[in-house]
Structure formats: structure tokens, C-alpha cells
C-alpha positions in Angstrom: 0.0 0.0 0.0 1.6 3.3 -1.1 0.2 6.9 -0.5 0.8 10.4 -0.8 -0.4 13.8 1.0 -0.4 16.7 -0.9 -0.5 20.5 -0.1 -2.9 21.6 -3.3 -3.9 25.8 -4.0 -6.5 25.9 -6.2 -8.3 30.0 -7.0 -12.3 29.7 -7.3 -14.6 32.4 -7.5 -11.2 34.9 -6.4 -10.4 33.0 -3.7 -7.4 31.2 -2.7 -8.6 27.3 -1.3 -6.5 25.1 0.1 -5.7 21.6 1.2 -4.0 18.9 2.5 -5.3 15.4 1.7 -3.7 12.0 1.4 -4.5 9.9 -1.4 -4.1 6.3 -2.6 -1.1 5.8 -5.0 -1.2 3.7 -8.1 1.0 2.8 -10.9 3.9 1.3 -11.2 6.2 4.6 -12.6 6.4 7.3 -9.9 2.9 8.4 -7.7 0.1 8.7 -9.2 -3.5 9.0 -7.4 -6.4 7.5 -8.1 -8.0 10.6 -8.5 -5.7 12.4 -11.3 -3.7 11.4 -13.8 -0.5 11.9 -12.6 1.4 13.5 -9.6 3.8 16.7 -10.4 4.9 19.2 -8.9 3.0 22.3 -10.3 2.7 26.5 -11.0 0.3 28.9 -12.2 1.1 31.5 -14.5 2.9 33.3 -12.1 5.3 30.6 -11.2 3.8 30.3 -7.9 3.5 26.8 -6.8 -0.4 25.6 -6.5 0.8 22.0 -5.4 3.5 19.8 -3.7 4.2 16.3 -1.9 4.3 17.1 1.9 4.5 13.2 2.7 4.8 9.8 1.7 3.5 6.3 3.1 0.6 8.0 5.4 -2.4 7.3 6.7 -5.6 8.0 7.1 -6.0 8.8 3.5 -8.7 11.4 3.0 -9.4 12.3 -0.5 -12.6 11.7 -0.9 -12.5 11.3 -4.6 -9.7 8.5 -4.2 -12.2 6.8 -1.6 -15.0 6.8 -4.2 -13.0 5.4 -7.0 -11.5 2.7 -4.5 -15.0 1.8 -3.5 -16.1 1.4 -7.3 -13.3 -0.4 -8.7 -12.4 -3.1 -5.5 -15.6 -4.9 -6.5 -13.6 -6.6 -9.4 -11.5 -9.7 -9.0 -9.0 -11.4 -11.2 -11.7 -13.7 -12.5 -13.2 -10.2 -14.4 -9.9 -9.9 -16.6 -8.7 -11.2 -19.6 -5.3 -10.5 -20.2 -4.5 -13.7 -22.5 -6.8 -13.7 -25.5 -5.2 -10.0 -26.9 -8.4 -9.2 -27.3 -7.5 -5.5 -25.8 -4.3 -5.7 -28.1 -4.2 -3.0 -30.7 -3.4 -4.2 -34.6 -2.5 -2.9 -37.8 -4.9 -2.1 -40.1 -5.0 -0.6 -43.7 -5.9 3.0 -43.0 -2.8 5.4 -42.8 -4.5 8.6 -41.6 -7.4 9.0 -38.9 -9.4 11.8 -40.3 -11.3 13.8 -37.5 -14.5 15.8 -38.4 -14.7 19.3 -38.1 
């Protein structure tokens, strides 16, 4: 079990919010939450920093996002995967150009 705590800024409405919140880690390439897409270190405009990793490895975790999308997913077990048949695999096929609608 790996987690992280983060110090997050965000500006709504004109006003500076903040919080600390722990979160479960995923992934096997560095700390990403189950609730974003990735972990970094990040700036506004300004180059002020609007988020940062205060710890590692502690608990209670207390996103509440991360909780919901724990509670969702643990339902499945390995019985509900296929990871043999390459049915998920991607192939070549004979188009050479995806062509997007505008």
C-alpha cells in the first residue's frame, strides 16, 4: 500500500482554497493518485506553486475522490480480466491517416 499527501492551491470564484489530503497511489512509474492522472509538482502562471508532496506512506487517506473510485473499482477480482486472448491488443490495419470531423 503506497500513499501520498499533498498541499494543493486551487483560486475559485477569487479565492485562494487550500488543502491537505492523502490519497491512494497507483502505478507502477512514480505516484500517481487514483483521482488524477499523474502527480507533479505544479505552477500557475505566475510561477507560484499551487501543489507539492508534503509526505509519503501515510495514513488516514482522506481524498474523498480517491475513496469513491476505490469503492467502485475493489468490487472486481482477477476472474473479471482477460489478459490472455489480446483481445484488448491494438493491430495494424490498412488505414494510414485518422481523419477527424470538423
Amino acid at each position: 500500500m503506497r500513499t501520498i499527501t499533498t498541499r494543493e492551491q486551487l483560486l475559485v470564484n477569487g479565492k485562494v482554497r487550500e488543502r491537505v489530503a492523502t490519497h491512494i497511489v497507483t502505478g507502477a512509474h512514480g505516484y500517481e493518485t487514483l483521482c488524477t492522472s499523474g502527480y507533479n509538482v505544479s505552477y500557475n502562471d505566475k510561477r507560484g506553486l499551487i501543489e507539492n508532496c508534503e509526505k509519503q506512506e501515510e495514513l488516514p487517506i482522506t481524498c474523498p475522490t480517491c475513496y469513491v473510485v476505490w469503492h467502485d473499482v475493489h468490487k472486481f477480482n482477477s476472474g473479471n480480466f482477460d489478459t490472455e486472448s489480446g483481445k484488448g491488443s491494438f493491430t495494424e490495419i490498412d488505414l494510414t491517416e485518422i481523419s477527424i470531423g470538423r
